[in-house]
C-alpha positions in Angstrom: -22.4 -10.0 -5.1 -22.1 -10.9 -1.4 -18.0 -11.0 -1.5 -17.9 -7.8 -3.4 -20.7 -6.2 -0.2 -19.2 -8.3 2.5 -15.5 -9.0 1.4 -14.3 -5.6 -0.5 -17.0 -2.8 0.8 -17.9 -2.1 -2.7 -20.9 0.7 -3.4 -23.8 -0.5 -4.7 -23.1 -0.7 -8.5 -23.8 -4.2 -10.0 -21.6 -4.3 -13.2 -21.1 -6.4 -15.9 -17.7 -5.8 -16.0 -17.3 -6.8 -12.7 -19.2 -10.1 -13.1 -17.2 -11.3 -15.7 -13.9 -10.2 -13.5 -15.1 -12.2 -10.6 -16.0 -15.6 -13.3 -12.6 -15.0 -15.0 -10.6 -15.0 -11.2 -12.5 -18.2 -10.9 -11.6 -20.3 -13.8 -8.1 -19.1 -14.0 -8.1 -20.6 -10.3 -9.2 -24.0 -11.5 -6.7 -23.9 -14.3 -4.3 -23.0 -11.4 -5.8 -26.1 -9.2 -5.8 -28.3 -12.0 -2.2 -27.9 -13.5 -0.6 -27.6 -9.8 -2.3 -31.4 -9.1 -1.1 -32.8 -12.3 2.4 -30.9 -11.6 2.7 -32.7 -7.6 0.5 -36.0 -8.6 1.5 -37.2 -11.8 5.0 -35.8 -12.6 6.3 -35.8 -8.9 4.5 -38.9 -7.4 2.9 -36.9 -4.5 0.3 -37.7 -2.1 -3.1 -36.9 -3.7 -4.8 -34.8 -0.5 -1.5 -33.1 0.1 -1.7 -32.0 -3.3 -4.5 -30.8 -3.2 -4.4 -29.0 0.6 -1.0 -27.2 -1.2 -3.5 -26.2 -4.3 -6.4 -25.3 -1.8 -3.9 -22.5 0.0 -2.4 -21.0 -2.8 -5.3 -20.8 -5.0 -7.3 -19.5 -2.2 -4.9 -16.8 -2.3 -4.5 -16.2 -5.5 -8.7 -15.5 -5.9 -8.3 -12.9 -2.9 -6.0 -11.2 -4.2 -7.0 -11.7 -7.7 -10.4 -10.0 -6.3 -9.0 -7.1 -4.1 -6.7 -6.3 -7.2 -8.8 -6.4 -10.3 -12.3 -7.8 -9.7 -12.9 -4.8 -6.9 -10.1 -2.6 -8.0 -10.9 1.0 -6.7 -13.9 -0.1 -4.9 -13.2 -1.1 -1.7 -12.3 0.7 1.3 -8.5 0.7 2.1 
């Protein structure tokens, strides 16, 4: 509720719809996370915490995007 206030300007509607958005953004990002650390670590023998700092960025901008796109679609100020 605070990144949708804070983040995206949204009005004050609190919707369902818009909960189960924000949850969905969020476990499609650990699917993300979790297949891209499998992908560098175990099939291409990377470093563990460089792995994970290249999952950390792109995730990261995959849920803010994910969130201004279709989470907050419409209801933020451009």
């Amino acid at each position: 509720m605070l990144n949708s206030k804070w983040t995206f300007k949204t009005s004050d509607k609190t919707q369902i719809k818009a909960i189960l958005k924000f949850v969905m953004v969020y476990v499609l990002n650990l699917a993300i996370n979790s297949l891209l650390l499998i992908i560098l670590v175990d099939y291409f023998g990377g470093n563990k915490i460089l792995s994970q700092l290249l999952a950390l960025v792109l995730t990261t901008a995959f849920s803010f995007y994910g969130h201004k796109y279709w989470t907050f679609k419409g209801d933020y100020d451009k």
